[in-house]
VOGUVEX-16230 format. One record per atom (N, C-alpha, C): chain; residue in one letter; atom name; x negated, y negated, z negated. Coordinates in steps of 0.2 Angstrom, whole numbers, plus 5000, padded with zeros to 4 digits. Example, Ala and Ser with C-alpha at 12.3 -4.5 7.8 and 13.67 -1.06 7.14 Angstrom:
! residues 2
<chaine:A&residu:A&atome:N&x:4934&y:5028&z:4961>
<chaine:A&residu:A&atome:CA&x:4938&y:5022&z:4961>
<chaine:A&residu:A&atome:C&x:4934&y:5016&z:4961>
<chaine:A&residu:S&atome:N&x:4936&y:5011&z:4965>
<chaine:A&residu:S&atome:CA&x:4932&y:5005&z:4964>
<chaine:A&residu:S&atome:C&x:4936&y:5000&z:4961>
! end
This chain:
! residues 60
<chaine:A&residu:X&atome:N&x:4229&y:4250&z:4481>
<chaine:A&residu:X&atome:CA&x:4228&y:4257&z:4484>
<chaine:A&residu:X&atome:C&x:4234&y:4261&z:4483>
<chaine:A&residu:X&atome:N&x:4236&y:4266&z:4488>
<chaine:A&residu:X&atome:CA&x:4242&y:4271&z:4487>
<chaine:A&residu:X&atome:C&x:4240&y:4274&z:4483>
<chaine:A&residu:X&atome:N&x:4244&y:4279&z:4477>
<chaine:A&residu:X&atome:CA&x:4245&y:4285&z:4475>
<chaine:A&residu:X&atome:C&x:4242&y:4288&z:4480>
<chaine:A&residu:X&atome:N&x:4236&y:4294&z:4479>
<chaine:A&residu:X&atome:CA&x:4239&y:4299&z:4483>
<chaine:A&residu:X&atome:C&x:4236&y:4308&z:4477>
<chaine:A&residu:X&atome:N&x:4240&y:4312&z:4479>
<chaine:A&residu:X&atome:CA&x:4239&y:4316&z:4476>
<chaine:A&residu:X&atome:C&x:4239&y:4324&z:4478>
<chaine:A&residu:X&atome:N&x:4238&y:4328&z:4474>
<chaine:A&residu:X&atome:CA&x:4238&y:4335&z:4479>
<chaine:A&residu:X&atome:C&x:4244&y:4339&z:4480>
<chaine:A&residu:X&atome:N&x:4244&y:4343&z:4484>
<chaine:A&residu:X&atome:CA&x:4250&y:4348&z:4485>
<chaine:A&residu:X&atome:C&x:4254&y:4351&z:4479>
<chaine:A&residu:X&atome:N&x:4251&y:4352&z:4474>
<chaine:A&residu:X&atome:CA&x:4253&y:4354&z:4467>
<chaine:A&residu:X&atome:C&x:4257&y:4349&z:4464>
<chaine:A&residu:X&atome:N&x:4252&y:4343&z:4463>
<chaine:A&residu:X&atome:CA&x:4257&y:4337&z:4461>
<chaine:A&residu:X&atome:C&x:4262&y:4333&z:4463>
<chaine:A&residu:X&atome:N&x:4261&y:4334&z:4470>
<chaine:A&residu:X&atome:CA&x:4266&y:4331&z:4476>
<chaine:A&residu:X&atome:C&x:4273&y:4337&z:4474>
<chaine:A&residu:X&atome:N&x:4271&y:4344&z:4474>
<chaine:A&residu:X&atome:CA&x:4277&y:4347&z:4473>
<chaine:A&residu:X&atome:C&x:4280&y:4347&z:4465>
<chaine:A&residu:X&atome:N&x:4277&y:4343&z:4459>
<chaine:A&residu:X&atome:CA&x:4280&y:4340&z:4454>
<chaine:A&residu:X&atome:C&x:4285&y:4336&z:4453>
<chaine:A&residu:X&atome:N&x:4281&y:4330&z:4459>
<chaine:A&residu:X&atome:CA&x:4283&y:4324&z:4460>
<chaine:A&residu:X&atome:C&x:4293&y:4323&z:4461>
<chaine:A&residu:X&atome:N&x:4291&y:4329&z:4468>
<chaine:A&residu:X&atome:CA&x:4297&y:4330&z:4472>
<chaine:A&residu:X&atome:C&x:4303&y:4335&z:4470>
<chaine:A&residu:X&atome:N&x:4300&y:4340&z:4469>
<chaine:A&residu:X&atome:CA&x:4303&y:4346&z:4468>
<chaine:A&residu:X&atome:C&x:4303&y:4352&z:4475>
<chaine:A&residu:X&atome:N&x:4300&y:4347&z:4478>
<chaine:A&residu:X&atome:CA&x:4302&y:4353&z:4484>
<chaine:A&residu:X&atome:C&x:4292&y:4359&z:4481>
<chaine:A&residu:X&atome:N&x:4295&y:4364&z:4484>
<chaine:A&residu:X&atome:CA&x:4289&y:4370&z:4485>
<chaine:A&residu:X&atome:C&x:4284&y:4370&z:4489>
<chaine:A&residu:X&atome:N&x:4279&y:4372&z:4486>
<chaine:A&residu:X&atome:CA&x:4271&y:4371&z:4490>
<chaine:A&residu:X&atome:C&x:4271&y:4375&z:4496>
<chaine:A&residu:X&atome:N&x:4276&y:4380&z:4498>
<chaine:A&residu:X&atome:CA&x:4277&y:4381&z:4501>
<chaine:A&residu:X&atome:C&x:4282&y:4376&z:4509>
<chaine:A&residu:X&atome:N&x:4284&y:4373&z:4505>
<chaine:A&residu:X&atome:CA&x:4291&y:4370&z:4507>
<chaine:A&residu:X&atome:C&x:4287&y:4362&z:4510>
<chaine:A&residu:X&atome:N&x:4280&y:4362&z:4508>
<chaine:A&residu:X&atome:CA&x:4276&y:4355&z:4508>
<chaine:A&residu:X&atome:C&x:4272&y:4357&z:4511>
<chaine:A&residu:X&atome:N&x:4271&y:4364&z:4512>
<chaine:A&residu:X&atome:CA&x:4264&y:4364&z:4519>
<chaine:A&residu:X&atome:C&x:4270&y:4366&z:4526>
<chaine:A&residu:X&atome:N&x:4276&y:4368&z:4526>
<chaine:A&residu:X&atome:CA&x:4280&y:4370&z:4530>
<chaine:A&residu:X&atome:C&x:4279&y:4363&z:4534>
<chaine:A&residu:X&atome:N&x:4283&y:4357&z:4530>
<chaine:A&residu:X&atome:CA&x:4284&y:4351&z:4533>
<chaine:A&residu:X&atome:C&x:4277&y:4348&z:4537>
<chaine:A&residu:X&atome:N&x:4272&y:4349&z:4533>
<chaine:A&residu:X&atome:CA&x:4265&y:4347&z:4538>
<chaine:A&residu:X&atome:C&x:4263&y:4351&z:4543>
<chaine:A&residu:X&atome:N&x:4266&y:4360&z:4544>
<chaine:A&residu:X&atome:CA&x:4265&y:4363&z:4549>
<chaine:A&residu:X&atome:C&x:4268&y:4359&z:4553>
<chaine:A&residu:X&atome:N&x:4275&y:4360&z:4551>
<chaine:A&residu:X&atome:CA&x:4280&y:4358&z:4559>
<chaine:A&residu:X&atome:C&x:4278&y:4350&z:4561>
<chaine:A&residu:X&atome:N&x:4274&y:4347&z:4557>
<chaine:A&residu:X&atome:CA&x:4273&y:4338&z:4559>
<chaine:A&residu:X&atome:C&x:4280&y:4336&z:4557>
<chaine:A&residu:X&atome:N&x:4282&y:4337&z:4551>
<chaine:A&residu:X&atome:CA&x:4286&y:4331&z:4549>
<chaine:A&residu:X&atome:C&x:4283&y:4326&z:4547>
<chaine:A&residu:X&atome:N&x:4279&y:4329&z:4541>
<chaine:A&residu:X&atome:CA&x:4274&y:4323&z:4537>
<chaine:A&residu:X&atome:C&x:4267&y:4322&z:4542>
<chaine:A&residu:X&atome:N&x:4267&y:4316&z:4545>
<chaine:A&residu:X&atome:CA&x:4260&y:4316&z:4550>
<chaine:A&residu:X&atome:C&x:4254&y:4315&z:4547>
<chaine:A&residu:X&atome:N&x:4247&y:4318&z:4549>
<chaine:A&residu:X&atome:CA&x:4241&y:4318&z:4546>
<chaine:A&residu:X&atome:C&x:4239&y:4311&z:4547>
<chaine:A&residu:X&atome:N&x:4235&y:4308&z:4543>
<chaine:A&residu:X&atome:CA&x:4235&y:4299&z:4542>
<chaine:A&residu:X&atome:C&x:4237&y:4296&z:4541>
<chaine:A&residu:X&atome:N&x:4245&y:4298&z:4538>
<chaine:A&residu:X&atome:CA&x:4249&y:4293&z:4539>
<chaine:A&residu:X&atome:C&x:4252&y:4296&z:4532>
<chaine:A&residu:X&atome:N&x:4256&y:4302&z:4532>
<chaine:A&residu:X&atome:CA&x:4258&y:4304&z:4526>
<chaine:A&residu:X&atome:C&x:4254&y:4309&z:4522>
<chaine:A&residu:X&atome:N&x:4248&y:4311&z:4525>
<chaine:A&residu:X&atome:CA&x:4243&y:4314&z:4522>
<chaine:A&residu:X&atome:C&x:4238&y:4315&z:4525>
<chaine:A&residu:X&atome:N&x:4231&y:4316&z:4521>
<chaine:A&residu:X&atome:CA&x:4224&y:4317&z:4522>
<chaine:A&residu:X&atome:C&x:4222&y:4323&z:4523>
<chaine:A&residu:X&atome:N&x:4217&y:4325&z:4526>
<chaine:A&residu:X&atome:CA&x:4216&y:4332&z:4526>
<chaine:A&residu:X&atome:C&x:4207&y:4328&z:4521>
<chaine:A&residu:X&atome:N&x:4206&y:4333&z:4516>
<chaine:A&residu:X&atome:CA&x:4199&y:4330&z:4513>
<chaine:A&residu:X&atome:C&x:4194&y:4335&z:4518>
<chaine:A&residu:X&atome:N&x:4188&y:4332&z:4516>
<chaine:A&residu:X&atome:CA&x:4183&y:4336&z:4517>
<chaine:A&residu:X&atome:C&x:4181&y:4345&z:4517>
<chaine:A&residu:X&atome:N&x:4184&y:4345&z:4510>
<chaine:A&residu:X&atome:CA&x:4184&y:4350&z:4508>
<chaine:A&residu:X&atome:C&x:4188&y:4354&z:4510>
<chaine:A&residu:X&atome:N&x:4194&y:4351&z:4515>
<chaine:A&residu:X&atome:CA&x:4199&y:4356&z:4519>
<chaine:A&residu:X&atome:C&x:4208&y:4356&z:4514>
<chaine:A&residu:X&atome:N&x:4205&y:4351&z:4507>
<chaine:A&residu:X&atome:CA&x:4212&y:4352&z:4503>
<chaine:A&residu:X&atome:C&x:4217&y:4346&z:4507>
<chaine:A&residu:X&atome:N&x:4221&y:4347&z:4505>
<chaine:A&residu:X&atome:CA&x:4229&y:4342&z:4508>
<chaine:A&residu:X&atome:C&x:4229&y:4337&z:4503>
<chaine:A&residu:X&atome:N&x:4229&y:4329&z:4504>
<chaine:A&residu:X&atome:CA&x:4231&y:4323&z:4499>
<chaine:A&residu:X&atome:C&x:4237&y:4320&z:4501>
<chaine:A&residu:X&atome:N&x:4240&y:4320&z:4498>
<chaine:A&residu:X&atome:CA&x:4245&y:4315&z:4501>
<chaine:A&residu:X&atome:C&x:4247&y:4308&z:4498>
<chaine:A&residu:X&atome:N&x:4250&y:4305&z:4504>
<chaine:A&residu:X&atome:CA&x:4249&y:4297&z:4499>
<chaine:A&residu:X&atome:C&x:4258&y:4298&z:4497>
<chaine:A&residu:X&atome:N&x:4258&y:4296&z:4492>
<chaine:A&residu:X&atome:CA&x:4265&y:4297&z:4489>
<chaine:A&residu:X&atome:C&x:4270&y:4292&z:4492>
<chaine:A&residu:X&atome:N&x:4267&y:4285&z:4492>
<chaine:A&residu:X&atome:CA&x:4272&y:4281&z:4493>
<chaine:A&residu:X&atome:C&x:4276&y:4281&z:4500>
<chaine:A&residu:X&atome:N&x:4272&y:4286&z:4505>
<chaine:A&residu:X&atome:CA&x:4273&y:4285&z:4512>
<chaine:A&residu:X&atome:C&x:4278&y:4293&z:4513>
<chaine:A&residu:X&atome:N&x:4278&y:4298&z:4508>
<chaine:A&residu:X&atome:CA&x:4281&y:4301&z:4509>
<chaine:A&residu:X&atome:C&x:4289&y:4299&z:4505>
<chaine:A&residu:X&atome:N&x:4290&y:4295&z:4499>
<chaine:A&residu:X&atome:CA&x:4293&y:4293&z:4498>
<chaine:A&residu:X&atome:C&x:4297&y:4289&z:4501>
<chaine:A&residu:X&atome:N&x:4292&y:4284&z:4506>
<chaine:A&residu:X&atome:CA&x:4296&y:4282&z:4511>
<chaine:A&residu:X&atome:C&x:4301&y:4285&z:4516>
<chaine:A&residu:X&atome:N&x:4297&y:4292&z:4518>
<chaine:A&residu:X&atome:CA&x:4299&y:4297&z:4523>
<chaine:A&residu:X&atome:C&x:4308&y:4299&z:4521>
<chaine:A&residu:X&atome:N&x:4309&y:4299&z:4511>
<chaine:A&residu:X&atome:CA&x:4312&y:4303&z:4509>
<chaine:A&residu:X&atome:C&x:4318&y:4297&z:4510>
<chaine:A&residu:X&atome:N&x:4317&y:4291&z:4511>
<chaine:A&residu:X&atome:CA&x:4321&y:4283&z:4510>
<chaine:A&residu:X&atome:C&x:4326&y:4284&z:4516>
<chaine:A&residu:X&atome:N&x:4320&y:4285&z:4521>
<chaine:A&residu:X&atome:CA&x:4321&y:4284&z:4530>
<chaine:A&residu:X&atome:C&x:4325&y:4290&z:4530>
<chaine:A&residu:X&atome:N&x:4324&y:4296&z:4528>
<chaine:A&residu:X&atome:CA&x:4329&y:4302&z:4531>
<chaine:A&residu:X&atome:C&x:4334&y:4303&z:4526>
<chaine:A&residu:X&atome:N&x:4337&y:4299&z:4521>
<chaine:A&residu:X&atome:CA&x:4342&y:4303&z:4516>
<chaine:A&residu:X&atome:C&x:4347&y:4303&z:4522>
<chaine:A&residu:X&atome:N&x:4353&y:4308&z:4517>
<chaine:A&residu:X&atome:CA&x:4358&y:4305&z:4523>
<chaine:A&residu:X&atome:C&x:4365&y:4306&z:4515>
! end
């Protein structure tokens, strides 16, 4: 099973801001099901490896 973790953790992970990681899920850079969960309870999961993957696919 993926890693997946919260908004807070994910922003450890990375560095980027919780701000800066709900920003990318507005605009659909990170897509729901794919690079994150919405829970029941309305909080954000993310699966780690797939946004890693994201970070692989767009360096530049």
């Amino acid at each position: 099973m993926n890693a997946m973790v919260t908004t807070e953790k994910l922003a450890e992970l990375t560095g980027y801001s919780k701000g800066a990681i709900h920003m990318k899920v507005k605009k659909g850079v990170w897509i729901k099901n794919e690079h994150y969960y919405k829970a029941p309870d309305g909080k954000l999961i993310f699966v780690v490896e797939m946004v890693y993957q994201w970070f692989k696919e767009n360096a530049k």
